[in-house]
C-alpha positions, 0 to 999 in steps of 0.5 A: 498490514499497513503502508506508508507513503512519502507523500500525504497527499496521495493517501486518498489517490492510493486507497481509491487506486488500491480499492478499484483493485477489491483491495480492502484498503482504508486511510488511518491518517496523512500517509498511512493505510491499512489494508486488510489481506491475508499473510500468505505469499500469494497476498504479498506478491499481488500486493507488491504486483499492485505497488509497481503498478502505482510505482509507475503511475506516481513514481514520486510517490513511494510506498513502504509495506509494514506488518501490523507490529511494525517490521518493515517489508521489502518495499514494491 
């Protein structure tokens, strides 16, 4: 899976952010991450839990989840 984030210069923030969580997230480039979880709805719903956390620490920073062939998930 992989997000996408408006503003290149929270990739970092948000990989580190995502990580401290035991999130496996790395940054594939300015404003992409991957992130490795299972595609359950119970891995979807504590990733969206985990996005609105971030929503409200950096709500100038939007993130968009895509499945890895690129179909765009409900935003957090």
């Amino acid at each position: 899976m992989q997000l996408r984030i408006s503003d290149p210069g929270y990739t970092e923030r948000l990989v580190n952010f995502l990580r401290s969580l035991g999130q496996a997230a790395t940054a594939g480039g300015p404003g992409l991450l991957r992130i490795d979880i299972p595609s359950t709805e119970d891995a979807l719903v504590e990733l969206g839990i985990y996005l609105r956390v971030w929503k409200v620490l950096y709500p100038d920073a939007d993130v968009q989840v895509e499945n890895v062939d690129g179909d765009e998930l409900p935003a957090a």
